[in-house]
Rosetta silent file (secondary structure, phi, psi, omega in degrees, C-alpha in Angstrom):
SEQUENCE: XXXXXXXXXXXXXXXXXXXXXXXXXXXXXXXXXXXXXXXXXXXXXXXXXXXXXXXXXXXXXXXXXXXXXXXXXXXXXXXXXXXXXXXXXXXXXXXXXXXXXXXXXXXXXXXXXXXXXXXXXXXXXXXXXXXXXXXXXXXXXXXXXXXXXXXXXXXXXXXXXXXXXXXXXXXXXXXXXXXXXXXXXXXXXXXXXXXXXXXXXXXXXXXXXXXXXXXXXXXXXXXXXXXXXXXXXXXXXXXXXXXXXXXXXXXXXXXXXXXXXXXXXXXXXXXXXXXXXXXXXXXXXXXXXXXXXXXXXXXXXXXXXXXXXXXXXX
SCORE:     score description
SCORE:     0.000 S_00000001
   1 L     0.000  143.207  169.243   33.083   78.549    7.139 S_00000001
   2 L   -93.997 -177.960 -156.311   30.654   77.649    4.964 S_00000001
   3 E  -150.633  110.028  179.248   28.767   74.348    4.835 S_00000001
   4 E   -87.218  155.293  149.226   26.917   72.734    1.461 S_00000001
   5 E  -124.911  102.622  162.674   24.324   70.040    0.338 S_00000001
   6 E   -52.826   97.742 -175.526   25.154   68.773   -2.640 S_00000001
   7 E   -86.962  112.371 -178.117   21.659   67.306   -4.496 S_00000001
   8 E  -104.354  160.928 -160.429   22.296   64.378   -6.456 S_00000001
   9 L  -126.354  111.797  169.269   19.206   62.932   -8.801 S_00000001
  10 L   -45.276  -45.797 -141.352   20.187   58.785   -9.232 S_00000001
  11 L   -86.571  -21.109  138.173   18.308   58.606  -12.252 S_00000001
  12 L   -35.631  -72.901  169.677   21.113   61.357  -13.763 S_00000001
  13 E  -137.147  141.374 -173.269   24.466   60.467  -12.633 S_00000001
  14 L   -70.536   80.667  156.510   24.783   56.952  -11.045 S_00000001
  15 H   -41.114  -57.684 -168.181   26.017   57.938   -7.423 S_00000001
  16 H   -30.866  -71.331 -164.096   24.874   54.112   -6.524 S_00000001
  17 H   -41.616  -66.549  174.072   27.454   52.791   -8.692 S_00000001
  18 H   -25.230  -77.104  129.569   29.636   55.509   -7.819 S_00000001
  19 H   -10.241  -45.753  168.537   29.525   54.923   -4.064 S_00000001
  20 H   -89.401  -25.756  159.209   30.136   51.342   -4.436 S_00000001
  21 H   -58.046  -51.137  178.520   33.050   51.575   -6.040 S_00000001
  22 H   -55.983  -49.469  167.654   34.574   54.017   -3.899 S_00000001
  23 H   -29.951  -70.395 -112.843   33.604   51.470   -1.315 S_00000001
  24 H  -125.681  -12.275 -176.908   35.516   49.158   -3.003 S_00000001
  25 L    70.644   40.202  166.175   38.771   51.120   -4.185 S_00000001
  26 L   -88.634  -28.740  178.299   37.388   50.843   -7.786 S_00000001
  27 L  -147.505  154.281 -176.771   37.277   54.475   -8.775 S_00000001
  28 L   -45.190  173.008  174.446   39.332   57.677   -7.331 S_00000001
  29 L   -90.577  -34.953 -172.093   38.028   59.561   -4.248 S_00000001
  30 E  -102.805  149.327  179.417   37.811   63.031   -6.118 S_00000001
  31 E  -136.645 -154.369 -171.548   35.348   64.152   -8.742 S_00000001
  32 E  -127.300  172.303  172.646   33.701   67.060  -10.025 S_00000001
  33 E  -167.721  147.154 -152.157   30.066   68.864   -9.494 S_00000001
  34 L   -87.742  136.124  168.720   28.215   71.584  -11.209 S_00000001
  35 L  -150.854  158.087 -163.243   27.233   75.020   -9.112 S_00000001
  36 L   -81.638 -173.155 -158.678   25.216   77.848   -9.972 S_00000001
  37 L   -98.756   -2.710  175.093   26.997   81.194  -11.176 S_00000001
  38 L   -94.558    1.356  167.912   25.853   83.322   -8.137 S_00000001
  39 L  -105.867   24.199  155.988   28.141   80.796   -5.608 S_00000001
  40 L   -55.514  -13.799 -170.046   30.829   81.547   -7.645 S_00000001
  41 L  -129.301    9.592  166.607   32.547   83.791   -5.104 S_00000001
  42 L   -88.808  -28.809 -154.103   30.940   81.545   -2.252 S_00000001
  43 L  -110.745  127.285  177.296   32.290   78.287   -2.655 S_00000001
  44 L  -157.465  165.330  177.870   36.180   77.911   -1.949 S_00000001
  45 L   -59.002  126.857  155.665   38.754   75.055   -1.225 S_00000001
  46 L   102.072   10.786  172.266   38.354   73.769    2.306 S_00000001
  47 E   -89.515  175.204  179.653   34.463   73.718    2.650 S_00000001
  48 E  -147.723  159.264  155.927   32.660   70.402    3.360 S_00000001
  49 E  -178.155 -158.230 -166.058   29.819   69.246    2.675 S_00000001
  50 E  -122.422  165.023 -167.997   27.139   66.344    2.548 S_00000001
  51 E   -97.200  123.163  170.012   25.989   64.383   -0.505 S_00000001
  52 E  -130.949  144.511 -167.914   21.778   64.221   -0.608 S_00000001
  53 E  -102.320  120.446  168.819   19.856   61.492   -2.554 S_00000001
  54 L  -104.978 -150.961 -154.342   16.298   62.401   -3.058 S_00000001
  55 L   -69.991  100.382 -179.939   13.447   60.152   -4.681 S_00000001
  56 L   -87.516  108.441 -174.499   15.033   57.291   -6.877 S_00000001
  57 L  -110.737   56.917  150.844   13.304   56.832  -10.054 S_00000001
  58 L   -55.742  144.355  172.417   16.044   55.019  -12.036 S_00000001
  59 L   -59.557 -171.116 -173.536   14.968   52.395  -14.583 S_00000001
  60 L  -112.335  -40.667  177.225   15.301   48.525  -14.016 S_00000001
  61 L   -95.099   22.030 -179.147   18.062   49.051  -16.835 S_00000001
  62 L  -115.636  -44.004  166.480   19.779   52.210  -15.367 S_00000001
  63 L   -82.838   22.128  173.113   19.761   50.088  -11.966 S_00000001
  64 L    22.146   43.914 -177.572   21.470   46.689  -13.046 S_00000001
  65 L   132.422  -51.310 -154.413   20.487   44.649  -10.475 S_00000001
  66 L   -86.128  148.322  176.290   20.617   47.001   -7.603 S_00000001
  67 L   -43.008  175.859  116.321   17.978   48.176   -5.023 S_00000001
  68 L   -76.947  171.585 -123.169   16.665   51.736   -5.045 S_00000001
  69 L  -133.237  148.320  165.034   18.522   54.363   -2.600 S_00000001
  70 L   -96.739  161.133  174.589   15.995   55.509   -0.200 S_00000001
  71 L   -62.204  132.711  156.054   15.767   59.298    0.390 S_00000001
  72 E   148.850 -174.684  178.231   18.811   60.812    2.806 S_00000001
  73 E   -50.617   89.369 -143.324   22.468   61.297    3.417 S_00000001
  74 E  -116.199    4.971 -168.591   24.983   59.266    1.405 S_00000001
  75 E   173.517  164.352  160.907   28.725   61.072    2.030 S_00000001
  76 E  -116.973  142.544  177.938   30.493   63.979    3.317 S_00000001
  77 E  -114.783  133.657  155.848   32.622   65.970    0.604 S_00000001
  78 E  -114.824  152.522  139.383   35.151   68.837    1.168 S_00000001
  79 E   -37.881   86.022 -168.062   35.492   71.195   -1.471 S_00000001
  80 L  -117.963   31.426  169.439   39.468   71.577   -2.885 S_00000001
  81 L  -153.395  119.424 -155.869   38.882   73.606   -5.644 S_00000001
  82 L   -57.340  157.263  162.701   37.979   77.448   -6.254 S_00000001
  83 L   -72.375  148.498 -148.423   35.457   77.477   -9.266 S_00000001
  84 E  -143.472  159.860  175.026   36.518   76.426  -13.010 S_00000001
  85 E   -47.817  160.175  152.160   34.674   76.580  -16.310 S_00000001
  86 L  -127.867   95.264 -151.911   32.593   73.662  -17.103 S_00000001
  87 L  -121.866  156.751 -175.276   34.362   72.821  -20.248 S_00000001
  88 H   -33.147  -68.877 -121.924   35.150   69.060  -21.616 S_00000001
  89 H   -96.638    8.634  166.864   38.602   68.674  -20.562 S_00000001
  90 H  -118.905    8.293  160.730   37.172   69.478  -16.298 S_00000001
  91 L   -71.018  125.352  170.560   34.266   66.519  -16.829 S_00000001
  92 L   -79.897   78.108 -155.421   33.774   64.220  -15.152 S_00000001
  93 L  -132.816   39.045  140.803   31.274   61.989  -17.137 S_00000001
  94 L   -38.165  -51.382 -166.169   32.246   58.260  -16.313 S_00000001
  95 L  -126.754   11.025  168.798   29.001   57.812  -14.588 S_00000001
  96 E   -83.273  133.121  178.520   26.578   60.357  -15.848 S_00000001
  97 L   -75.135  165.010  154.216   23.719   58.924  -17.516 S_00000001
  98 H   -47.834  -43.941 -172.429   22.007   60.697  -20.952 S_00000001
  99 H   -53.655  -24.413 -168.771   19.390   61.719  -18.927 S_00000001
 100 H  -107.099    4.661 -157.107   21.847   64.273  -17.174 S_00000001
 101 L   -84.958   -1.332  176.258   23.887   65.149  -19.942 S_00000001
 102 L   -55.764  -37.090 -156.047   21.539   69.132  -19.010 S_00000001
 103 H   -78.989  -14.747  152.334   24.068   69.412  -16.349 S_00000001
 104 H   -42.347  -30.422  178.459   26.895   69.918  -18.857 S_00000001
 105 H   -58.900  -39.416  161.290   25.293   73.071  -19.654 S_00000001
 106 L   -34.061  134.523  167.238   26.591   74.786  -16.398 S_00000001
 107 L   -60.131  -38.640 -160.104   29.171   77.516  -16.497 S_00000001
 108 E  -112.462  152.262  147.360   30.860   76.330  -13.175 S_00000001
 109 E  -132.225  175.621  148.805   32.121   73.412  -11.520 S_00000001
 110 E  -118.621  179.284  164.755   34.183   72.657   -8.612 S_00000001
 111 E   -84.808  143.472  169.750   36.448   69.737   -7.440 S_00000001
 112 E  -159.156  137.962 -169.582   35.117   68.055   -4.596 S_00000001
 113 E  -102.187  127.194  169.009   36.991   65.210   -2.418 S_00000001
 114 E   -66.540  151.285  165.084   34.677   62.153   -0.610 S_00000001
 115 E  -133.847  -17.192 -178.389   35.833   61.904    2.713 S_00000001
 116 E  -158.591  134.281 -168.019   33.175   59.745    4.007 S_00000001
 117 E  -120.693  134.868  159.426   30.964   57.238    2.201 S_00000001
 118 L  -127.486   50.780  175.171   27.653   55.765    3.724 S_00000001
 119 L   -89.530   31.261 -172.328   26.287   54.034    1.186 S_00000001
 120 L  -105.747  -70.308  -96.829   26.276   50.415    3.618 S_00000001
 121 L  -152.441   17.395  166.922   24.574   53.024    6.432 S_00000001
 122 L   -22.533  145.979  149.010   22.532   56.202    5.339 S_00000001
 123 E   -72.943   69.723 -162.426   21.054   58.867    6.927 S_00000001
 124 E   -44.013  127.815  162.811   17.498   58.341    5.823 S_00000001
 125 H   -40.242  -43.629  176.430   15.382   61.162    5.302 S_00000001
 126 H   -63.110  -52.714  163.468   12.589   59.472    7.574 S_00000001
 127 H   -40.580  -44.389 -158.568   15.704   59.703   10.046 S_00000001
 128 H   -93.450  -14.847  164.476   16.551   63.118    9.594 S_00000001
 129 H   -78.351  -11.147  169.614   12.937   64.119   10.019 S_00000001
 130 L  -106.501   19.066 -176.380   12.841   62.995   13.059 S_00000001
 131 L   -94.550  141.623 -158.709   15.667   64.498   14.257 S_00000001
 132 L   -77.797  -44.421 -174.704   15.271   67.606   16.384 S_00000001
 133 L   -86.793  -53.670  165.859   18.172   69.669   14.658 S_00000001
 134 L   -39.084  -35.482  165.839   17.984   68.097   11.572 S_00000001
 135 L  -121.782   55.675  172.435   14.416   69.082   10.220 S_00000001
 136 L  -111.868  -29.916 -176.048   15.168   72.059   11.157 S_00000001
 137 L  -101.623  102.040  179.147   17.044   72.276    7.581 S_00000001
 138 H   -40.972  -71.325 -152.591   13.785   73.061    5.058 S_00000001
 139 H   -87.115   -6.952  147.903   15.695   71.823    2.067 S_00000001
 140 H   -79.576  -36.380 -172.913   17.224   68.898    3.129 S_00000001
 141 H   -98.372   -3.615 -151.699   14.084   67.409    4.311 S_00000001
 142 L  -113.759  -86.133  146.317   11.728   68.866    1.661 S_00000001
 143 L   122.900  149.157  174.051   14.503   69.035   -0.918 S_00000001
 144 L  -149.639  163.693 -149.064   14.749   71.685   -4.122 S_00000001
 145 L   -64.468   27.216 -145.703   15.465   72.030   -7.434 S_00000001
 146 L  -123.680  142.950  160.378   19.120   73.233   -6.938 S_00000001
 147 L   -65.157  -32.290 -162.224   22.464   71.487   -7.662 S_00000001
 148 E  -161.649  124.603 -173.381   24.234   72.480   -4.688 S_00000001
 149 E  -150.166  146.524 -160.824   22.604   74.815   -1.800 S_00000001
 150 E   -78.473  157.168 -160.558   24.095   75.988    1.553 S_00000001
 151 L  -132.031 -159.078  174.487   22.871   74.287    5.157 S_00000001
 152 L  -111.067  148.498 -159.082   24.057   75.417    8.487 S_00000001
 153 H   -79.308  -23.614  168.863   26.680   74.591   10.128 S_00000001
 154 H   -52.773  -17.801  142.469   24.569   72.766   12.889 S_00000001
 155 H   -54.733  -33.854  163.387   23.335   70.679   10.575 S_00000001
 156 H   -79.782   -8.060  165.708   26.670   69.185    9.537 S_00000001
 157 H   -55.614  -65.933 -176.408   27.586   69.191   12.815 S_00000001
 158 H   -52.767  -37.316  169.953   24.891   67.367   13.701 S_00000001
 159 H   -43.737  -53.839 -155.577   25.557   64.604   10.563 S_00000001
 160 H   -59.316  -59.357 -166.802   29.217   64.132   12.367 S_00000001
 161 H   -48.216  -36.368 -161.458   27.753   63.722   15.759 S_00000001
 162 H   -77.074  -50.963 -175.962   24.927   60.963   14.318 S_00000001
 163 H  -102.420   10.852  162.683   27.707   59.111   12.477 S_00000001
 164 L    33.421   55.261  170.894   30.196   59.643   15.649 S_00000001
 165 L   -99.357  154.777  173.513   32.801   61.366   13.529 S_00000001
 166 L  -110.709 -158.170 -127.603   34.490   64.140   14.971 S_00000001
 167 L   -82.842  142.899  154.431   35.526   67.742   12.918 S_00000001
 168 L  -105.491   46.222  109.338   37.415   66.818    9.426 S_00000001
 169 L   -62.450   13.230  168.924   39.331   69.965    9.938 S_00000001
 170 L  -100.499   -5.940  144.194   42.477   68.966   11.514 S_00000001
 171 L   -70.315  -25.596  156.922   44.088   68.262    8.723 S_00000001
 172 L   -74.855  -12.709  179.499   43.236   71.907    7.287 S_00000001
 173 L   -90.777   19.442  163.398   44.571   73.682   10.426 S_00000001
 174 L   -83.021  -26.101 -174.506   47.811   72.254    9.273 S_00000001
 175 L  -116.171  153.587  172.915   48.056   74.620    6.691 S_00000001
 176 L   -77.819  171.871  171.155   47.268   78.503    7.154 S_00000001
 177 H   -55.752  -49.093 -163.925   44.474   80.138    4.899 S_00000001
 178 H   -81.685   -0.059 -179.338   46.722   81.665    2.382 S_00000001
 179 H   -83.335  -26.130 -169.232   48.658   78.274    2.190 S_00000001
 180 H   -86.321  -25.606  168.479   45.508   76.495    0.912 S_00000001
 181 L  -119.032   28.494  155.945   44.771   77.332   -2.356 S_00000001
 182 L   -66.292  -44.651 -148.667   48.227   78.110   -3.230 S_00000001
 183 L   -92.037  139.692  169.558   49.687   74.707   -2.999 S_00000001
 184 L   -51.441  175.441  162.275   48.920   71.798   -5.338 S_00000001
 185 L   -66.187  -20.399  177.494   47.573   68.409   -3.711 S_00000001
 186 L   -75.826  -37.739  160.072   50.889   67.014   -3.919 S_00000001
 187 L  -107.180   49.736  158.012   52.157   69.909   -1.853 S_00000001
 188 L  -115.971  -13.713 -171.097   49.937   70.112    0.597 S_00000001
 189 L  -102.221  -47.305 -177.142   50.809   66.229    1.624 S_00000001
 190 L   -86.900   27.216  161.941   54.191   67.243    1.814 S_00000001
 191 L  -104.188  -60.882  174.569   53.810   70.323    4.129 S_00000001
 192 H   -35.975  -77.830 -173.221   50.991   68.535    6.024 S_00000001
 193 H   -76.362   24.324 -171.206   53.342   65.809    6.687 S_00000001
 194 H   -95.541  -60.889   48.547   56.167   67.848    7.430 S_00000001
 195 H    97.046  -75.073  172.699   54.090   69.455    9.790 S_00000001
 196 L   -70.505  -14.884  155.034   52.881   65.977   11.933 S_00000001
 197 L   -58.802   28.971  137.933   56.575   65.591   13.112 S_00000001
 198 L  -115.213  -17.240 -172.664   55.687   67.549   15.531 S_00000001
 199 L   -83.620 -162.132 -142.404   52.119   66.898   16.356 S_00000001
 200 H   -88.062  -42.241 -157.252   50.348   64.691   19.415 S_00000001
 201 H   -83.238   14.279  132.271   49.576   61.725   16.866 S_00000001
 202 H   -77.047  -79.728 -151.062   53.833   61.555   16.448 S_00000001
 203 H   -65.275   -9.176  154.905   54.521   61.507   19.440 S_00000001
 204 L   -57.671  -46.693  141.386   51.955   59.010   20.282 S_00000001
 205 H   -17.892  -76.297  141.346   53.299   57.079   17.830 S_00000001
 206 H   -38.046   -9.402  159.633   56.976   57.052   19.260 S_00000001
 207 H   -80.954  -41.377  172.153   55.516   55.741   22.714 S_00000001
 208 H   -88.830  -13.224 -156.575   54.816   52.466   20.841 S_00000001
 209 L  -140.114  127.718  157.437   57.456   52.287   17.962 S_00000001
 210 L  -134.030   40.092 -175.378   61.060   53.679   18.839 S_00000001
 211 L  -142.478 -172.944  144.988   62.859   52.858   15.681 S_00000001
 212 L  -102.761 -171.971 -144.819   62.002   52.569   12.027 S_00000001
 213 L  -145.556   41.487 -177.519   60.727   49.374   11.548 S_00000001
 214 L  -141.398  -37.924 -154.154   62.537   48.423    8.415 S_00000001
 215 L  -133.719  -13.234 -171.178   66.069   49.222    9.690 S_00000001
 216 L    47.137   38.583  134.795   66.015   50.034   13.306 S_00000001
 217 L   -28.748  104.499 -164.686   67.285   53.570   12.510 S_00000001
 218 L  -127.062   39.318 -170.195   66.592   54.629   16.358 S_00000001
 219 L  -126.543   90.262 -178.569   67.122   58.881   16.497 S_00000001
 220 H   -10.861  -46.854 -154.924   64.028   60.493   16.799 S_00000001
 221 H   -89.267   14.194 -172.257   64.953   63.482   14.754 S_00000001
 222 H  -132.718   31.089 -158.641   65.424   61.306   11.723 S_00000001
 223 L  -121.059  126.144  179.406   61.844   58.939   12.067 S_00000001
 224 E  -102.313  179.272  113.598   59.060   60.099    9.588 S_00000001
 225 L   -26.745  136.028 -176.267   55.341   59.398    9.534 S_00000001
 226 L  -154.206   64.990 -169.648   54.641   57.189    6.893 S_00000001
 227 E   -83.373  142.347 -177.748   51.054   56.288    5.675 S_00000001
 228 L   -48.957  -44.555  171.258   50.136   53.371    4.138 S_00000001
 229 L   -98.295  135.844 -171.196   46.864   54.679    2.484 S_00000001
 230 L   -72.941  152.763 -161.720   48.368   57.800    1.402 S_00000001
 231 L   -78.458  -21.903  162.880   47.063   61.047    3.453 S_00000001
 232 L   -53.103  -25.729 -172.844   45.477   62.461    0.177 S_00000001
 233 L  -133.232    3.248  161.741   43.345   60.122   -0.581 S_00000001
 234 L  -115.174  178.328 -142.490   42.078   58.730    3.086 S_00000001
 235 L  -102.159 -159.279 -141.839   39.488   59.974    4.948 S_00000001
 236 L   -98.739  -12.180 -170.948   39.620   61.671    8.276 S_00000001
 237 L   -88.496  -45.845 -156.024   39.520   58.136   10.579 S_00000001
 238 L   -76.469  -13.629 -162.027   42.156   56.608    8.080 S_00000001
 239 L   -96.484    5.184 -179.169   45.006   59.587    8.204 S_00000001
 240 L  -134.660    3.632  166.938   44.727   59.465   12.065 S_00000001
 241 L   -72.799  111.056 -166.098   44.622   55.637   12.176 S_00000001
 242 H   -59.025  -44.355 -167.484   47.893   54.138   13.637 S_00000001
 243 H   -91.768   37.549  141.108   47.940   51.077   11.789 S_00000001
 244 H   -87.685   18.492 -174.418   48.016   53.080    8.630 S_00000001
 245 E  -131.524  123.437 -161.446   51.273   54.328    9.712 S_00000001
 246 L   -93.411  109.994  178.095   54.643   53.225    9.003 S_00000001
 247 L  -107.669  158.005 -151.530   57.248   54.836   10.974 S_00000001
 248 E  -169.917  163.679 -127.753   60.591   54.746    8.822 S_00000001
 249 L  -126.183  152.767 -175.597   63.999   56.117    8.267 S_00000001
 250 H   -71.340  -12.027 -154.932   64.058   59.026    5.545 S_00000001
 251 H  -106.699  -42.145  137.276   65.529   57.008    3.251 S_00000001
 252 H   -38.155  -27.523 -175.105   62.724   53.757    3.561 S_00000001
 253 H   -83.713  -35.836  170.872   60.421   56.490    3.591 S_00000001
 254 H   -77.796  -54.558 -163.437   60.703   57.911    0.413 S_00000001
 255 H   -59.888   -5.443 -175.988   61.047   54.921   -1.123 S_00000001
 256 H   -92.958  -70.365 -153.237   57.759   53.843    0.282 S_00000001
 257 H   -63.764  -28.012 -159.531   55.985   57.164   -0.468 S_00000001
 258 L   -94.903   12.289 -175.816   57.307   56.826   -4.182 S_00000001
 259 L    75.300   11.036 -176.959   55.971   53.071   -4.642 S_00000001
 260 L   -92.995    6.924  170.782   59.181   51.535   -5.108 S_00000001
 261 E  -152.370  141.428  170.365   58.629   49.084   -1.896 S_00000001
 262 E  -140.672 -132.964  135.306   55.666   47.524   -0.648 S_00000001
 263 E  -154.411  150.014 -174.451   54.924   44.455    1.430 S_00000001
 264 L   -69.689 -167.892 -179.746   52.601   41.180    0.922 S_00000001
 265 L   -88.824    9.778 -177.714   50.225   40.281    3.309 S_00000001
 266 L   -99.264    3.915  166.488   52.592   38.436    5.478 S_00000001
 267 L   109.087   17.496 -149.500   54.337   41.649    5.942 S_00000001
 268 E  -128.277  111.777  179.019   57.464   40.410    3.539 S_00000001
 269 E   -15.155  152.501  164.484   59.174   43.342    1.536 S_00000001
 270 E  -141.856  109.431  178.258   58.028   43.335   -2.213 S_00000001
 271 E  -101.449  116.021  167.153   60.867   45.588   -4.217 S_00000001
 272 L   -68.735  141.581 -155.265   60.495   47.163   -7.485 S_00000001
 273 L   -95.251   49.580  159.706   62.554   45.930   -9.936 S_00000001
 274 L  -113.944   18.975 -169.422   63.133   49.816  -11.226 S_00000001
 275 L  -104.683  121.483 -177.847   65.118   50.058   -8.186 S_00000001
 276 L   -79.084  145.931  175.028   68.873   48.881   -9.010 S_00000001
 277 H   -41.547  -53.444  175.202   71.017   46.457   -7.307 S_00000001
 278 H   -33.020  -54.692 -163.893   73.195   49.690   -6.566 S_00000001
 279 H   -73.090  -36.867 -155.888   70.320   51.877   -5.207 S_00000001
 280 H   -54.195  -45.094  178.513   69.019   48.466   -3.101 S_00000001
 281 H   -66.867  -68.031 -158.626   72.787   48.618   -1.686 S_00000001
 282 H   -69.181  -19.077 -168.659   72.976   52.506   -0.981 S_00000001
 283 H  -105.487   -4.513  160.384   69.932   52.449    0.092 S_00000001
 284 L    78.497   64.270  129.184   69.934   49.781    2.680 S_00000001
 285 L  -142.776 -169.758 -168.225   67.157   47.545    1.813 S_00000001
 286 L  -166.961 -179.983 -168.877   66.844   43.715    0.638 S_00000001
 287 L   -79.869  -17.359 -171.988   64.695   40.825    0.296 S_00000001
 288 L  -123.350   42.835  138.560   64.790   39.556    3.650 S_00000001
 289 L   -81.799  161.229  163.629   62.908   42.778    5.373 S_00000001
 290 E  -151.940 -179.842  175.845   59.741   43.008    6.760 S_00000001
 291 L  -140.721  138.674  179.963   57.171   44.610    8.834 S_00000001
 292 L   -62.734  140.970  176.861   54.856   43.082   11.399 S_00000001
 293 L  -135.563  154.061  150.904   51.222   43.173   10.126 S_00000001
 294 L  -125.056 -158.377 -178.240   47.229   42.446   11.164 S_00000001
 295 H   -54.112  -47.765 -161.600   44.070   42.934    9.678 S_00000001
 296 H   -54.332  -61.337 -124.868   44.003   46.747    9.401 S_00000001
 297 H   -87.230   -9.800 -174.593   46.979   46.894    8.121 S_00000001
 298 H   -50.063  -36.293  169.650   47.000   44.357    5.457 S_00000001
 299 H   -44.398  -40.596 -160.172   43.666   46.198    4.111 S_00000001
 300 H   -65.622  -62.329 -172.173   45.794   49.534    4.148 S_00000001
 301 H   -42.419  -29.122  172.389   48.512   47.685    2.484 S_00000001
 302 H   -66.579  -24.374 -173.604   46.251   45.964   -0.248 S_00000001
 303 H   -93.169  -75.204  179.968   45.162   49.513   -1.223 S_00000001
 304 H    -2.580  -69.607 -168.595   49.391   50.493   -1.111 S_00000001
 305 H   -71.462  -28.693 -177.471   50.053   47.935   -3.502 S_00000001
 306 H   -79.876  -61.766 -144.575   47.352   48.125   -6.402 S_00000001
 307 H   -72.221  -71.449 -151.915   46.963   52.302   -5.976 S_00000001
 308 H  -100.623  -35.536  178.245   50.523   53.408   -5.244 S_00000001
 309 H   -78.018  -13.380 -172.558   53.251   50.467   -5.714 S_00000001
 310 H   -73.093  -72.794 -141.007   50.842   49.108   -9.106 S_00000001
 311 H   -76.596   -9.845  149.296   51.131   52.141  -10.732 S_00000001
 312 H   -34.190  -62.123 -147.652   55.039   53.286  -10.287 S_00000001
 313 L   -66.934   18.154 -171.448   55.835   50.030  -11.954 S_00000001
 314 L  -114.624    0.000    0.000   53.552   51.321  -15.538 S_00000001
């Protein structure tokens, strides 16, 4: 596999901003970036790579407030999309500045999903130079004139180890190769999670929980997976994090997955009212369910309800 560094220039497209939002559940996790026309047949769905900030010379009005980014390591990205024109209607240009409007000019883009944001907790350049593996990679610590240029994989290795992540490939060895850039994102979530009924982090799961936990539905062969922050859009800690996971009855489950139930923070059902008195009855649920919660999950759930239960109801 191959393994990228993405160069981003602040004073171009705001990453800062960009970063904090994502921090913040303010803007989606995937966007797009610009690559040159000889990595067109290099670059595929299911690559990773790292985000690099060099030397911020942003204005006092391009930075609103905000510090300047020191040089270094601000995210990990995978790659989920083969290369596409770079035509209006695949731009991303929310947060590109005029100064950057050159990079429209590219033939190519790709898709590219954050998976991991460190913009509380960088990897400093000054860091990475003193790292024995790490300035080993010329153009990370040096840096060049390139949008997007390939590292090794012991260098991203090493980022994981430094930031005491492990491999964000276990969620691609769910799917075979020729399954990945067949399937939309939407079908890839459902194959994935047909696909962890069977895996170590169910049955771990079913050593603590032996029901669903809306209905007490208690026959293994009918208990899904269920995540709160949906597996598409969290990163590799949150999709393997129990208390984002709901375990539920097929019929709770969908109804979950499709936004049409959520719960407050005390853990106390919230039902949408496109869901009919009928369906509430066939479908076994009511106003006086719940689910136990803590801190975790009430975060996960606070993303549940604005992201996935907000927007069914529009």
């Amino acid at each position: 596999m191959k393994y990228w560094m993405l160069i981003s220039n602040p004073a171009k497209w705001n990453i800062h901003q960009f970063l904090l939002d994502l921090k913040n559940n303010k803007t989606q996790q995937e966007d797009t970036w610009v690559i040159h026309d000889n990595q067109i047949n290099q670059i595929k769905p299911g690559q990773y790579g790292i985000i690099r900030i060099g030397t911020d010379q942003r204005t006092a009005a391009q930075r609103n407030g905000l510090e300047r980014l020191e040089k270094g390591i601000y995210a990990i990205v995978k790659i989920i999309s083969y290369p596409i024109p770079n035509i209006p209607e695949n731009q991303n240009k929310q947060y590109l500045f005029i100064q950057g409007e050159n990079i429209l000019k590219r033939s190519y883009l790709v898709r590219i999903q954050y998976v991991q944001n460190f913009i509380d907790h960088p990897i400093t350049l000054q860091e990475a130079s003193e790292d024995s593996v790490l300035n080993q990679e010329h153009n990370l610590i040096n840096g060049i004139q390139r949008s997007i240029v390939e590292i090794k994989e012991e260098t991203f290795n090493r980022i994981l180890e430094l930031k005491h992540l492990q491999s964000f490939e276990e969620d691609d060895r769910l799917l075979t190769e020729s399954e990945q850039p067949l399937l939309t994102s939407t079908e890839k979530e459902t194959m994935i999670k047909a696909r962890l009924g069977h895996s170590k982090l169910r049955l771990s799961i079913l050593e603590e929980r032996d029901r669903c936990e809306l209905c007490n539905v208690s026959n293994e062969k009918l208990l899904i997976i269920s995540h709160i922050k949906p597996w598409r859009v969290g990163n590799a800690e949150e999709r393997l994090d129990k208390e984002n996971i709901l375990l539920l009855c097929p019929n709770h489950d969908k109804l979950f997955d499709a936004g049409l139930i959520t719960f407050d923070n005390d853990g106390k059902i919230i039902i949408s009212e496109k869901l009919s008195k009928e369906n509430r009855k066939a479908l076994n649920v009511n106003e006086d369910m719940g689910i136990e919660m803590n801190d975790k999950r009430e975060e996960y759930l606070k993303f549940h309800r604005e992201r996935v239960f907000g927007l069914s109801q529009k």
